[in-house]
C-alpha positions in Angstrom: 97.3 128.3 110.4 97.6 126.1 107.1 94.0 124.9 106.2 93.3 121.6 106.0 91.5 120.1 103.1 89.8 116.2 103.6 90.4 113.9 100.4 87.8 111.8 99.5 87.5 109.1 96.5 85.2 106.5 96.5 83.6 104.5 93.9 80.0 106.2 94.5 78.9 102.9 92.9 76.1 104.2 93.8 76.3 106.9 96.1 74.3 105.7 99.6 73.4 107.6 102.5 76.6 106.7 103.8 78.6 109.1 101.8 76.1 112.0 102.2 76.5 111.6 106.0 80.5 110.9 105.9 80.8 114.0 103.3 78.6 115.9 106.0 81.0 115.2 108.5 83.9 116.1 107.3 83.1 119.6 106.4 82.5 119.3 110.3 86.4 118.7 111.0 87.9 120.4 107.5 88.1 123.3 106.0 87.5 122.0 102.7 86.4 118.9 101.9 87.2 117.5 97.6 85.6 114.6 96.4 85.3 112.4 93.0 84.1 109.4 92.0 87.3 106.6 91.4 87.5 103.2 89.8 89.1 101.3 92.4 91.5 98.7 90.9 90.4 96.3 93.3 87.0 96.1 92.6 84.3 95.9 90.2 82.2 98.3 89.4 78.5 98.2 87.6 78.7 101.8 86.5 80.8 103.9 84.1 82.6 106.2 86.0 80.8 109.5 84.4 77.6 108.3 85.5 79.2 107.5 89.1 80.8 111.2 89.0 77.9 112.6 88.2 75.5 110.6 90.6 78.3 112.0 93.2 77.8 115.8 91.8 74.2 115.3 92.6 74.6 114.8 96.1 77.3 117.2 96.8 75.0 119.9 95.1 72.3 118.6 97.7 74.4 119.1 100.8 75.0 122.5 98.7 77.8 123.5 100.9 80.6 126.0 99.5 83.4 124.3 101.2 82.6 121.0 99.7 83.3 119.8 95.8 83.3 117.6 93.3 87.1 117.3 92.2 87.2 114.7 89.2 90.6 115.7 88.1 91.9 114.4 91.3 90.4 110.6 90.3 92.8 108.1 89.8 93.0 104.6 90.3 96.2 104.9 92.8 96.6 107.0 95.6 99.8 108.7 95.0 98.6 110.4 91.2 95.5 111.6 93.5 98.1 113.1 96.0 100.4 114.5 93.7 97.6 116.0 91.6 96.0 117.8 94.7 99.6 119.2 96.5 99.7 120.9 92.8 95.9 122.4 92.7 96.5 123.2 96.8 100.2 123.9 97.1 99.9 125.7 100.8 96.9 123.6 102.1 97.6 120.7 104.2 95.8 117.5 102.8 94.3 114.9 104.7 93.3 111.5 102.5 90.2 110.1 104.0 89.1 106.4 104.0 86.7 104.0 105.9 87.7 101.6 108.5 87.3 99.1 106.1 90.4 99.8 103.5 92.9 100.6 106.4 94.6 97.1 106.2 94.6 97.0 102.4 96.2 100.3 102.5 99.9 99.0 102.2 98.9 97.2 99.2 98.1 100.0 97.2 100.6 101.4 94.5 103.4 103.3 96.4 101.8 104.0 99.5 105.0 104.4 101.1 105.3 107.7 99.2 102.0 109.2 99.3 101.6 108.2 103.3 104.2 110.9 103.9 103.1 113.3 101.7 99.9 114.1 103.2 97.7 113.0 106.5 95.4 109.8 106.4 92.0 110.4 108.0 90.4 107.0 108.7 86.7 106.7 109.6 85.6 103.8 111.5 82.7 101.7 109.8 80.0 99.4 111.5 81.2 95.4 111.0 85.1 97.0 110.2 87.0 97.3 113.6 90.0 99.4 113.9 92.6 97.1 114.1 95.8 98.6 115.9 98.0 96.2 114.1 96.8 97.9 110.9 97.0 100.9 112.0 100.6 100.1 113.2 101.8 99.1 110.1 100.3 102.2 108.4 102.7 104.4 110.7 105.6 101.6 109.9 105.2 103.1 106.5 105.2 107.0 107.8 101.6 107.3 108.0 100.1 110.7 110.3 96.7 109.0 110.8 93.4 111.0 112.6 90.7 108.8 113.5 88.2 110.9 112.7 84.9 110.6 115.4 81.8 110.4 112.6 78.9 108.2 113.4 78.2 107.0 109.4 74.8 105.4 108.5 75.7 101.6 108.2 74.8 101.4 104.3 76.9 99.8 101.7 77.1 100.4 97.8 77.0 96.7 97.1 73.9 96.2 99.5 72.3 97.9 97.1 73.9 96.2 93.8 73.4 93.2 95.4 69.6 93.6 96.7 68.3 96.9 95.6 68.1 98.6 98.9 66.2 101.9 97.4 65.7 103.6 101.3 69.7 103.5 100.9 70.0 106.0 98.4 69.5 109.7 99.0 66.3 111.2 97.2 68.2 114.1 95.1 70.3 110.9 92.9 66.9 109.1 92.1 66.2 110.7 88.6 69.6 110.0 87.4 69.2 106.1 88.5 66.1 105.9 87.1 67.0 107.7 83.8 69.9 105.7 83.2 68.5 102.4 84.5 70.9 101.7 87.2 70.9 98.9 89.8 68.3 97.4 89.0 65.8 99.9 90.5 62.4 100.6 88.9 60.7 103.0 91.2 61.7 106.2 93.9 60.5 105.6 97.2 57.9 107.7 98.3 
């Protein structure tokens, strides 16, 4: 059997509880699981993306799990250089993109999804307040999307919550002297 290894980009702008529980979760369904920090063409973000990959590599060295990595080669800001870059690195692996619930309409949008959509699986992960929509998901197989919807119960936390309003109890522990060292968000103390 091929192993399977789960995608996962994401702006970790800053990394929330959220991604700590979705990154535990899919080392429950995967094999492997590779993640990186992105910039997202279709946002903004308030931190450079070293200090977002490296607020990332904190976390993924506190879920210290061997089957889980930071991959920051693999970032990109479209899909398809992601997806080419990680059939080269895992050439006999099957690969499975992951995203929330929440990008699944925007998804044939993106730069040449057509292409990438058949070149590997797409895991989507329902979020709280982001209904699968089966029209959505529809048009993702129009376009030659394999889609799992993968069964993980994600804390309801949001990066810009935390931007936006400082929501310390949103952020795991092990990121907090990097925030604090590097003045991000806003924040002035850890929570005890």
């Amino acid at each position: 059997m091929t192993a399977t290894i789960a995608l996962l980009g994401t702006s970790a702008d800053p990394p929330t509880l959220g991604h700590q529980g979705l990154l535990e979760g899919l080392l429950d369904h995967f094999q492997r699981v590779a993640t990186w920090a992105s910039d997202n063409p279709m946002k903004r973000h308030d931190a450079c993306l070293e200090l977002r990959s490296e607020l990332l590599q904190a976390l993924v060295m506190a879920i210290d799990n061997p089957r889980l990595s930071i991959d920051q080669t693999l970032s990109s800001p479209y899909t398809i250089t992601t997806v080419e870059r990680a059939a080269r690195l895992w050439p006999h692996h099957e690969l499975c993109f992951v995203v929330g619930s929440d990008l699944a309409a925007q998804i044939p949008h993106w730069k040449q999804s057509e292409l990438w959509l058949k070149r590997c699986r797409l895991g989507v992960v329902p979020r709280k307040g982001w209904p699968l929509e089966p029209q959505h998901l529809e048009g993702l197989r129009h376009l030659g999307a394999q889609i799992t919807v993968l069964p993980l119960e994600i804390p309801e936390t949001a990066s810009s919550s935390i931007r936006k309003t400082s929501k310390a109890d949103q952020i795991p522990k092990p990121l907090w002297p990097l925030l604090l060292q590097h003045n991000l968000y806003g924040l002035q103390d850890a929570p005890s």
